[in-house]
C-alpha positions, -999 to 999 in steps of 0.1 A, spaced: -335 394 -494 -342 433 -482 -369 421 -457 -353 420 -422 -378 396 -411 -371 371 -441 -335 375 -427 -341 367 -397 -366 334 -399 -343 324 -423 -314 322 -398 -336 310 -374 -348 280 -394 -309 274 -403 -296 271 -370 -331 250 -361 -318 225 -387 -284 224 -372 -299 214 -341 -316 189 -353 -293 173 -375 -267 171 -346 -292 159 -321 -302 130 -347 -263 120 -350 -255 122 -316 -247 86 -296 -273 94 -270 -297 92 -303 -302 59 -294 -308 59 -259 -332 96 -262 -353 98 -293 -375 121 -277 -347 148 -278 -346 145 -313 -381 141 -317 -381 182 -301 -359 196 -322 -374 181 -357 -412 198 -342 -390 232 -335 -372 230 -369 -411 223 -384 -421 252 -364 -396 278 -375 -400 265 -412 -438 270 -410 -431 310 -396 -410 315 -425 -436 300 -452 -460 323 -436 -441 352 -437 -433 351 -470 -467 340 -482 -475 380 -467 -440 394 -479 -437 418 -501 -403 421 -506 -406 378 -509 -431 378 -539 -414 407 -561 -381 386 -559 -399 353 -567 -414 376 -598 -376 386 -607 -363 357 -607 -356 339 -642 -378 314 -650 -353 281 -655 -360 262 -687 -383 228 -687 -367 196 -683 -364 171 -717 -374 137 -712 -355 111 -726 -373 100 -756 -385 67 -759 -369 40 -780 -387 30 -810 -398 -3 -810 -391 -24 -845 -413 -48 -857 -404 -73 -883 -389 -107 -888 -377 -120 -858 -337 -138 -864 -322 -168 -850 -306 -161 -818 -269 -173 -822 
């Protein structure tokens, strides 16, 4: 990234996550929910800012516009069903 900004709410929403993740894991999980309940809105919140900033980014939409496009995933084909005389099941 060359945008500070992008940089920045990037970190932000990082270390948002952190939070979160150890104030889910923590023992006094189960006794406060509300706790973690706060950081999950916070990490919400600081994901949102950095949608919306690079939704307005320049420097965000030329490297989404650089970047190669990855090749479309192949299904596994189906299996051909066979019809003709059924056999004795031995």
């Amino acid at each position: 990234m060359f945008c500070q900004s992008c940089l920045n709410l990037e970190q932000a929403f990082e270390a948002r996550q952190r939070e979160y993740i150890e104030a889910s894991t923590l023992a006094t999980y189960s006794i406060s929910k509300k706790f973690a309940a706060y950081m999950n809105v916070e990490m919400e919140r600081a994901l949102n800012e950095l949608e919306e900033h690079r939704s307005v980014c320049r420097f965000a939409a030329s490297e989404i516009k650089a970047m190669p496009i990855a090749p479309p995933l192949r299904r596994k084909q189906p299996e051909k069903i066979r019809i003709g005389p059924l056999g004795t099941v031995a």
